[in-house]
Structure formats: structure tokens, C-alpha cells
C-alpha positions as CSV (number, residue, x, y, z in Angstrom):
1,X,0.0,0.0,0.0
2,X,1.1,3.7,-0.3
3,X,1.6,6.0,2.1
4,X,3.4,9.6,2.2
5,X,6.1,11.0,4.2
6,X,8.3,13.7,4.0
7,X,12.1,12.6,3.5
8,X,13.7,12.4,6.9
9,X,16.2,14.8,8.0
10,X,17.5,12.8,11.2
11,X,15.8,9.8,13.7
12,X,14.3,12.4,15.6
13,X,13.0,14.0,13.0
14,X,8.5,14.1,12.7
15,X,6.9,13.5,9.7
16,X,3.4,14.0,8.1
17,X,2.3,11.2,7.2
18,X,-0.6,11.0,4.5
19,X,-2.3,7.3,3.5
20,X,-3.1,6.6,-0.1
21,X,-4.3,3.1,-1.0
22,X,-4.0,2.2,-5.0
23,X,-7.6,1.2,-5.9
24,X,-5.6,-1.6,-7.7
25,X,-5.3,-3.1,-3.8
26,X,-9.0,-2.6,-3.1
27,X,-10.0,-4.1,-6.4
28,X,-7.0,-7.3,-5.3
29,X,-8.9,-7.3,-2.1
30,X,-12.5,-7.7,-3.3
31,X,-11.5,-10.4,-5.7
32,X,-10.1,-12.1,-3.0
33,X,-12.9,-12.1,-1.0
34,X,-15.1,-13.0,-3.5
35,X,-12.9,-16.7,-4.2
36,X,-13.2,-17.6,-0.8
37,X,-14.0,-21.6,-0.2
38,X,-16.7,-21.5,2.2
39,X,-16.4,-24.5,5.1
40,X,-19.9,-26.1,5.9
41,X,-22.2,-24.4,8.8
42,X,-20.9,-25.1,12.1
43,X,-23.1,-28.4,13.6
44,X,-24.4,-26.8,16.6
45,X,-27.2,-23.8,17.2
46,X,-24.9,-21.1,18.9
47,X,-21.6,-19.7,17.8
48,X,-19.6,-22.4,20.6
49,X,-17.6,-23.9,17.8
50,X,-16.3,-19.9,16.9
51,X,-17.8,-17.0,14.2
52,X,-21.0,-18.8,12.4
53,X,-21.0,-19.4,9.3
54,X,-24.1,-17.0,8.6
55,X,-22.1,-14.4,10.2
56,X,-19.1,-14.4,8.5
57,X,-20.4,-14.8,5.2
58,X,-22.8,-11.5,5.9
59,X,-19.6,-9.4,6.7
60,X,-17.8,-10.7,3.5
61,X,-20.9,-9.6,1.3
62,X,-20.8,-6.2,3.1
63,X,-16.9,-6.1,2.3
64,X,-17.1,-7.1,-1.0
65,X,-20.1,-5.5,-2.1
66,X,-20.9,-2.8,-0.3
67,X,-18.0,-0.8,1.9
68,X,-16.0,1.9,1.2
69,X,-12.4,1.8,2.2
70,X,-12.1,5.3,0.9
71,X,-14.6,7.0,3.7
72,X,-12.0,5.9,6.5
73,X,-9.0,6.5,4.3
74,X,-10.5,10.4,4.3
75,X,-11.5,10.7,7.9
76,X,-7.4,9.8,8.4
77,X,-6.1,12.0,6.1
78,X,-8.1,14.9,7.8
79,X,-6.4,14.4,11.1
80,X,-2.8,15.3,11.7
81,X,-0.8,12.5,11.5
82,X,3.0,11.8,12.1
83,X,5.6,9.2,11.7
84,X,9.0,9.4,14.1
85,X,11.6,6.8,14.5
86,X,12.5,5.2,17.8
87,X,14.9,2.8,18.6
88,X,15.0,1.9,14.6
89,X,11.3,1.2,14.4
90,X,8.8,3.9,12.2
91,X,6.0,4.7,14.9
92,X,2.5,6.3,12.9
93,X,0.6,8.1,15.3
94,X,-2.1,10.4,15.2
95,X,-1.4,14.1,16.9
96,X,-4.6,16.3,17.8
97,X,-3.7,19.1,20.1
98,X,-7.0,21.0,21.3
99,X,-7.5,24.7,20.8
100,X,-7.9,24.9,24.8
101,X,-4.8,26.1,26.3
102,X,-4.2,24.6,29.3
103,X,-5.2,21.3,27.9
104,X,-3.9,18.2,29.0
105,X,-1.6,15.8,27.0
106,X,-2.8,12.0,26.7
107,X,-1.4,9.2,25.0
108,X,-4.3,6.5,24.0
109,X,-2.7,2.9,23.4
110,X,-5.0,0.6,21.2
111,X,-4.8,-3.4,21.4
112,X,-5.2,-6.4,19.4
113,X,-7.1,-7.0,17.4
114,X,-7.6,-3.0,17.4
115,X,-5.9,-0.3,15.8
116,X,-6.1,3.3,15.4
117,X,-9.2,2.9,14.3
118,X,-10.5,2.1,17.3
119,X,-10.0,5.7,19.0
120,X,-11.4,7.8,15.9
121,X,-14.4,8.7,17.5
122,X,-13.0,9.8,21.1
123,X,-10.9,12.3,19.5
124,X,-13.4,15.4,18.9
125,X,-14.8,14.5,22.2
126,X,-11.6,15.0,24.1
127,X,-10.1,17.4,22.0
128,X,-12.8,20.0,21.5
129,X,-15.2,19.4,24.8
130,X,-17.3,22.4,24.7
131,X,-18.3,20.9,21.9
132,X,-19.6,17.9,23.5
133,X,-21.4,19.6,26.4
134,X,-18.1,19.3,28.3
135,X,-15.7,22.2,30.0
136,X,-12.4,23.7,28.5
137,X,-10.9,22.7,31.4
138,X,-11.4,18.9,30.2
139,X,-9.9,19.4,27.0
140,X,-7.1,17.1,26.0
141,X,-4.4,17.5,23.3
142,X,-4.2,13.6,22.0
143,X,-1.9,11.5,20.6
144,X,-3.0,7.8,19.6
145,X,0.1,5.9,17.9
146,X,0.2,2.5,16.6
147,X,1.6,-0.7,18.0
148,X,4.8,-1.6,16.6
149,X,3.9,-4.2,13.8
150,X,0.3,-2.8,13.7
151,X,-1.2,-0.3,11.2
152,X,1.0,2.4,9.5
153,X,3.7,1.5,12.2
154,X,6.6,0.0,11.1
155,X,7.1,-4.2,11.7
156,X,10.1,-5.4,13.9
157,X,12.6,-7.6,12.5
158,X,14.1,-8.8,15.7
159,X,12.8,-9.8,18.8
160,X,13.0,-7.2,21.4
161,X,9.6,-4.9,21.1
162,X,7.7,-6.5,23.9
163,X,5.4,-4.3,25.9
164,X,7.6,-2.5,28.5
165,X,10.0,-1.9,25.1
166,X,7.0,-0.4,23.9
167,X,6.0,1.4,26.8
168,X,9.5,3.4,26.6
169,X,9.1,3.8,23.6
170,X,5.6,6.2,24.3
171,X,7.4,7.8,26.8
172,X,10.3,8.7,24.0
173,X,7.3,9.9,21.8
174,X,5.3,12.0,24.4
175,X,8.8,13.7,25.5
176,X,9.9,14.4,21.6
177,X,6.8,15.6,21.3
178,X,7.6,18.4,23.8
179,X,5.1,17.5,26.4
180,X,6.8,18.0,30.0
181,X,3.7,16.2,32.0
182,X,1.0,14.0,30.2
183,X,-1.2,11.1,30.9
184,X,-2.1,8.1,29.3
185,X,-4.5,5.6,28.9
186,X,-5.5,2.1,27.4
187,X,-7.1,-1.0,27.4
188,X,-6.4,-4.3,25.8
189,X,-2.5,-4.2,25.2
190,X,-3.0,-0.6,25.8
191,X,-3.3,-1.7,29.5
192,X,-1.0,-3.2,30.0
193,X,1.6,-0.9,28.1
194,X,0.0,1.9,30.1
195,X,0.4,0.0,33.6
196,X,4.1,-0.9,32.0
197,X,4.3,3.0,31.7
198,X,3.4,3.8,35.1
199,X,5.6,1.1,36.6
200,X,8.7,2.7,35.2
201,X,7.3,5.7,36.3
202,X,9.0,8.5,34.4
203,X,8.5,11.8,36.3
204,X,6.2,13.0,32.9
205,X,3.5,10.8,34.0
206,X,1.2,12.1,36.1
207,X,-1.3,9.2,36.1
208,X,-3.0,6.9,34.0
209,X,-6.4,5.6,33.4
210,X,-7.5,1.7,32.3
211,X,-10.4,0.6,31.1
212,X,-8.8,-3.6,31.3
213,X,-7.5,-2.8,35.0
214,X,-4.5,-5.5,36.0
215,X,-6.5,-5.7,39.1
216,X,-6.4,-9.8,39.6
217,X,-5.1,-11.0,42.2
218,X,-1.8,-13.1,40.7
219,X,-2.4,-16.4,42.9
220,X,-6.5,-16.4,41.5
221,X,-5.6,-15.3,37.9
222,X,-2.9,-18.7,38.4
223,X,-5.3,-21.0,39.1
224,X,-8.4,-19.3,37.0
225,X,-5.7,-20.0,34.2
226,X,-5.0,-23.0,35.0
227,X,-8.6,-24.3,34.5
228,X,-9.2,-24.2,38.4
229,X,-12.9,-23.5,39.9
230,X,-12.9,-19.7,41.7
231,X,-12.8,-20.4,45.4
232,X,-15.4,-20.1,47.6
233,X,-16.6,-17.5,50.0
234,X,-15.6,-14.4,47.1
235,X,-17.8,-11.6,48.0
236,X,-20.3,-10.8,45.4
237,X,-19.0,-8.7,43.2
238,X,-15.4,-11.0,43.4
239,X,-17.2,-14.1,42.5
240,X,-19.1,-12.6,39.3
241,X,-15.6,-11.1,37.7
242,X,-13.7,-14.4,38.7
243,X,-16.9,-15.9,36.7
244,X,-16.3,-13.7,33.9
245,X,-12.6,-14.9,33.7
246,X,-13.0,-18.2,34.4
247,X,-15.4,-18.2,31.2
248,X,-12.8,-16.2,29.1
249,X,-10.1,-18.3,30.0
250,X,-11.5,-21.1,28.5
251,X,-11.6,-19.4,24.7
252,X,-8.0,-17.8,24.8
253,X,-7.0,-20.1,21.9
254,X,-6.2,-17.3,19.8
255,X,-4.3,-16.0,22.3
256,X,-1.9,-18.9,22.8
257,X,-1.4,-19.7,19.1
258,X,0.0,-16.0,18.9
259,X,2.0,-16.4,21.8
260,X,3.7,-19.5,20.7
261,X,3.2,-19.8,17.1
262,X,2.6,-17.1,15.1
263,X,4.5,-17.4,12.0
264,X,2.0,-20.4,11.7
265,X,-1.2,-17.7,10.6
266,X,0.8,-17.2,7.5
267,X,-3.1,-18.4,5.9
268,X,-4.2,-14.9,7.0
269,X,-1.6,-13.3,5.2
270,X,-3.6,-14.5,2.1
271,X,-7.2,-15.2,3.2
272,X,-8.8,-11.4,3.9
273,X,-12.0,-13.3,5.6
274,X,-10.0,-16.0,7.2
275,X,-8.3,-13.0,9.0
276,X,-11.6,-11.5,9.3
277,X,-12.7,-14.7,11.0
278,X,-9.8,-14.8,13.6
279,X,-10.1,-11.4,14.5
280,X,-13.5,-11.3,15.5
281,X,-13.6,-13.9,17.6
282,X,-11.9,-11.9,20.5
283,X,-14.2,-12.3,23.4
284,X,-17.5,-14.2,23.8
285,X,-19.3,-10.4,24.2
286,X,-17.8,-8.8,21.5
287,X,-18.3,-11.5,19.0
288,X,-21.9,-11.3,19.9
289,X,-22.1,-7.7,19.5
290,X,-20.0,-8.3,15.6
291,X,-22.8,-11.1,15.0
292,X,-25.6,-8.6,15.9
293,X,-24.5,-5.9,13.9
294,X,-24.0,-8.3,10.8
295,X,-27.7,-9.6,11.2
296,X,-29.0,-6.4,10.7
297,X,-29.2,-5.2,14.2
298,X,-27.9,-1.8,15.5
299,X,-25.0,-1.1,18.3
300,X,-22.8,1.0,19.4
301,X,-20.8,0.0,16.6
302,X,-21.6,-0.3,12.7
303,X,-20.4,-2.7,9.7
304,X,-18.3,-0.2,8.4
305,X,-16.4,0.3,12.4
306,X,-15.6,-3.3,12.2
307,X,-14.6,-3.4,8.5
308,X,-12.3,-0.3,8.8
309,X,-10.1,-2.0,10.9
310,X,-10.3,-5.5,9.8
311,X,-9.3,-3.4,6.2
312,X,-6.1,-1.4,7.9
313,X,-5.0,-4.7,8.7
314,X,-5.5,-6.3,5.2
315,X,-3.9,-3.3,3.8
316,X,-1.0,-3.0,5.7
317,X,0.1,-7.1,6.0
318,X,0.3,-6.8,9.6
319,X,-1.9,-10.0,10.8
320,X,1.2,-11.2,11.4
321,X,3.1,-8.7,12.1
322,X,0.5,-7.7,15.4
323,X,0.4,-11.2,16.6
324,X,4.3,-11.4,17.5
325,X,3.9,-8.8,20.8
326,X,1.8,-12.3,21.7
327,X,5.2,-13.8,21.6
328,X,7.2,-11.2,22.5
329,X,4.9,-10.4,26.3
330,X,5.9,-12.8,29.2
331,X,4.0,-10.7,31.4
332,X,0.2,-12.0,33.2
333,X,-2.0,-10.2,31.0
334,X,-4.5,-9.2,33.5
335,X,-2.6,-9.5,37.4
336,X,-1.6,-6.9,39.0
337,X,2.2,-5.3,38.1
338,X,2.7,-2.8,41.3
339,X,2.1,0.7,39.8
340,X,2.4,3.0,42.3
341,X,1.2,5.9,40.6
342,X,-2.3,7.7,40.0
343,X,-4.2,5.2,38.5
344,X,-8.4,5.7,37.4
345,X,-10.1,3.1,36.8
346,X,-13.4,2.2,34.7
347,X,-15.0,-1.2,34.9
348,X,-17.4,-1.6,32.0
349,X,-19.8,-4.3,32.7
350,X,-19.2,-6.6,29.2
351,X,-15.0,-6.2,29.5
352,X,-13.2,-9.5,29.8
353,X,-13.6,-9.3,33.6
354,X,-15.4,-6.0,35.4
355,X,-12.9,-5.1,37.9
356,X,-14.5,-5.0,41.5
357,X,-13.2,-1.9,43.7
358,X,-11.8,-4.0,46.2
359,X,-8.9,-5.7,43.6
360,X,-8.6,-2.4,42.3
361,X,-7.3,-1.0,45.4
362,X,-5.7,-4.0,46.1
363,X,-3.6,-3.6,43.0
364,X,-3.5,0.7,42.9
365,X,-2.5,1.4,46.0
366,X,-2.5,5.1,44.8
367,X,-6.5,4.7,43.1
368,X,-7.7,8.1,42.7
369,X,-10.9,7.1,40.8
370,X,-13.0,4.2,40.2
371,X,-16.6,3.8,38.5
372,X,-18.6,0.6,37.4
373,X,-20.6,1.6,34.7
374,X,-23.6,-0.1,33.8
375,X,-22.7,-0.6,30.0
376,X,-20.5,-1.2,27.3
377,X,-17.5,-3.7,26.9
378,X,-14.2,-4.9,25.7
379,X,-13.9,-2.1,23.3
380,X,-14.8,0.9,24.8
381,X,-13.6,3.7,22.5
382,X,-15.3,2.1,19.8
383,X,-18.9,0.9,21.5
384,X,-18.9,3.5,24.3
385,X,-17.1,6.6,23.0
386,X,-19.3,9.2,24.9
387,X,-19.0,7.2,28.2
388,X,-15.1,7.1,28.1
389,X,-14.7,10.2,27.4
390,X,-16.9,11.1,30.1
391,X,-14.6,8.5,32.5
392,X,-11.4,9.8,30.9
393,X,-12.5,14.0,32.0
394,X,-13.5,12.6,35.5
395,X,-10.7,10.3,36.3
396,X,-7.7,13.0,35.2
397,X,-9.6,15.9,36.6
398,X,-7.5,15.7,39.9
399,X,-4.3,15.5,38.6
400,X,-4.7,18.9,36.3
């Protein structure tokens, strides 16, 4: 695919960065979708045997006869976006600062199987708040990069770009980017490079806020892991997330095939709805949502939200790529890693566990905000976009 940068004048150096597909790669793309071999339908009622066949094959339709790779491409190009190098890796990243003065800078990590795309719609929100029924005196200037090997980033060659590498890495950014205090926030791998960023600590970062808390306590998330039954006596609210992540722990497949095998997806290198496939089989909620949406029914997020991404993926060859930080992490994905800092919380009833207040102080000794909310799931920014950015204004407030 083609992108545009301006020739580099040193490492350090920022560049605009500008993304223009050929239309010869969309037409490759719908061609390929329309030779795909189907499988027969699954043998059972419900989708316990993955994505259903009736699903899938209604998000391939949509991709091949309907969407429109260019509307995305547009609402990209109309945003200022950068690439810098950093520690020999090409890091894309999107760079909004807000007309309000004293705003405050934040760094958004995405995860997998998320990109950029997922953040689009928190931008104007947090960037221009009056706008949004909000104060100045919420207003945040943004920056949203992409994971190494995701996106428009560039792909590492070498082991080494693990989470904490990444996580200095956004601290490089936020402090080439001239910002001498700053925030940040994620969920999914975002999480846990924003927990990785507050562990080290850098005396920049003021706080940080999580939407996928690594709240569990590390001897439960063992044994929840392991296969084991939750122990008895939890509290309430304990018992129904060690539930939740009991449940979740028994579809993490995808999960360990990255970890230890990735190379082995070289299929979705060449299949664009086997990919498709993979990808949206996350989490048991979120594929639900995805099936929803395909069957006609409205949510928080649309066909073309889900298509966008699965596309920046297709485009850019990074299925691949994205599922080496699998490999590269060593870390628990969801224990707690003994930040120390600010920390705000926001458990969101469908995430892959909703974080009781109890681990969360547990795990944040230094929690300066918590709230359960009552809706909304694993991808928050996309689903949710006027609740988090609601959570983000409230949980940062303090530390302006």
C-alpha cells in the first residue's frame, strides 16, 4: 500500500504522514474475497464452535459489495498525523492538540485486534469538549500511535519490542513531542503498556487511566488459568468477575497460538476473511455484539467500524506482524504489576472481567478514581465513545 512521508532529516525527525491506498489493492482485495471456499455451517445452534457461518459470510458480502475503504481512508487523512523513529522502528501516530490552552496531554494505546481505528471517535470528544457539552478545562491535546507491527507502524525484524519496550518507547514519543507532564490511557495491550508505563514511572507521567484494570489478584488469575474453579466465600462482586474470567479463560486459543506460534497464521496473510474470521472472535461479548451488527441489528458500533479495521489490517500485511507482541509479552496479561502511581479506573460491565473496587485498590494502591458503569465492553472507545470520554475527563480531573 502507499503511504506519504516527507524525506527524513534525522531519527528524531517528525513527519506527516498522509495514506493513499492504490484502488488496484482494493479491487485485489474484493477479488479475493469473492474466491473464498466456504467451510460447511458449524453443527451446533450457537456460535460455541467460533464465528457462524451466517455471520461471516454477511460481513464478507458487506466487504465485497458494499464498503467503502475510501470513507475511512478520508477521515485519516483529515487528522494530523506523524511518523518518528524510535529505537529503529517507524512509529504512525495520530497528533490532535485541542484549541484549549491549558489542555492536558494524553497518550491512547490501542490493542489487538484493534488499531487506530478504534480511538477515531474519542478524539473530537476530548479534544474540543465544549463541543460535547463538556468544559475547557477537560480538554485534552491527544496522541494515539500504533503498536509496533500494527497499522501504519513500522514491523520489527528482531525480537525485542515487547510491551515494556513499547511502553518506553511512548514515553520517548510524548517527550519528543515536547510535552513536560502527560497522561495516558488504554485497554487491551493498551493496559497493559499503560500500567508498564506507570511502573517505570517516568516523572512526565502524572497518572494513567485503564479501562482492562491489572487488578487480579496473581495467585487467583494462576489458578483461574490453569482451569481451576474460583474459590469459595468471594464476595459478590469477586465471584461474578472471577466468573467472567473463568469463562474467558477457557476461549483464549487465539491468544496462545500468537504467543507461541505465530508465524503459523501465515493463511491470513492470504485469506482477507479468514483474517476477518480470527479477529473477530476476541471475546464471547464482543463477538456477539459483531454477529448482531451483521444480522442487521444496531449497536454501538456499525459494519463499516468493524470493516475499517479488519481493512487497515489487510492493507498493511500486519496480521502477522500484530500477533508477534503475543510472543514477545511474558508478562500476566491481567494481574496486578505494582504501579504505584495515580491510577483511574473504569470497569465496564461486558470487559473481559469487570474489575471490583476491592482488587482495584488492592492492585493501585495510589486509586484516585473508580466507576462501574452499567454498560459497554471490551472495546470501549469504539462501542462506548461518549461514556469514556466522560470516565477519561473525571478520572484525570484531579491531577490537572
Amino acid at each position: 500500500m502507499a503511504v506519504k512521508t516527507k524525506a527524513r532529516a534525522g531519527v528524531t525527525e517528525i513527519r506527516p504522514f498522509t495514506v493513499e491506498v492504490p484502488e488496484a489493492e482494493l479491487e485485489a482485495l474484493r477479488a479475493r474475497i469473492a474466491a473464498t471456499r466456504w467451510p460447511e455451517k458449524e453443527t451446533v445452534g450457537d456460535d460455541s464452535q467460533g464465528v457462524q457461518l451466517a455471520t461471516i459470510q454477511a460481513l464478507a458480502r458487506y466487504w465485497q459489495e458494499e464498503y467503502d475503504w475510501r470513507k475511512v481512508e478520508a477521515r485519516l487523512n483529515a487528522l494530523p498525523q506523524f511518523v518518528t523513529e524510535i529505537d529503529g522502528l517507524d512509529i504512525h501516530f495520530i497528533h490532535v492538540r485541542s484549541k484549549h490552552e491549558d489542555a492536558l496531554p494524553l497518550i491512547v494505546t490501542h490493542g489487538w485486534p484493534g488499531s487506530i481505528i478504534e480511538q477515531l471517535k474519542i478524539i473530537d470528544p476530548l479534544t474540543n469538549p465544549t463541543a460535547h457539552g463538556a468544559n475547557a478545562s477537560d480538554a485534552f491535546h491527544l496522541v494515539i500511535p500504533s503498536l509496533p507491527g500494527y497499522g501504519f507502524s513500522g514491523k520489527p525484524t528482531t525480537t525485542g519490542w515487547d510491551p515494556a519496550h513499547v511502553a518506553r518507547a511512548w514515553t520517548e514519543l510524548m517527550r519528543r513531542l515536547g510535552y513536560s507532564r502527560f497522561v495516558a490511557q488504554g485497554g487491551d495491550w493498551g493496559a497493559m503498556i499503560t500500567d508498564l508505563m506507570a511502573l517505570e514511572a517516568p516523572p512526565e507521567l502524572l497518572g494513567i487511566h485503564s479501562n482492562m484494570p491489572g487488578a487480579v489478584p496473581p495467585d487467583l488469575d494462576k489458578a483461574l488459568l490453569a482451569g481451576n474453579p474460583p474459590p469459595s466465600g468471594l464476595p459478590a462482586e469477586e465471584k461474578h468477575a472471577a466468573d467472567q474470567l473463568a469463562f474467558f479463560y477457557q476461549r483464549i486459543a487465539y491468544a496462545l497460538e500468537m504467543g507461541t506460534r505465530p508465524q503459523t497464521l501465515t493463511a491470513f496473510a492470504d485469506s482477507p476473511v479468514g483474517m476477518a474470521a480470527f479477529m473477530i472472535d476476541h471475546d464471547a461479548k464482543s463477538l456477539e455484539l459483531i454477529s448482531q451488527v451483521f444480522a442487521g441489528q444496531p449497536r454501538g458500533i456499525s459494519r463499516d467500524d468493524i470493516l475499517d479495521n479488519v481493512t487497515l489490517f489487510w492493507l498493511t500485511n500486519t496480521a502477522i506482524s500484530a500477533a508477534r507482541l503475543y510472543a514477545e509479552n511474558k508478562l500476566p496479561f491481567l494481574s496486578a504489576k505494582g504501579v504505584s502511581i495515580p491510577v483511574a479506573v473504569s470497569a465496564f460491565p461486558d470487559e473481559l472481567y469487570q474489575a471490583p473496587r476491592s482488587w482495584a485498590e488492592q492492585s493501585y494502591p495510589n486509586l484516585i478514581y473508580y466507576n462501574k458503569l452499567d454498560k459497554g465492553g471490551h472495546f470501549a472507545a469504539w462501542e462506548q465513545p461518549q461514556l469514556l470520554s466522560e470516565e477519561l475527563r473525571a478520572g484525570f480531573r484531579s491531577l490537572r
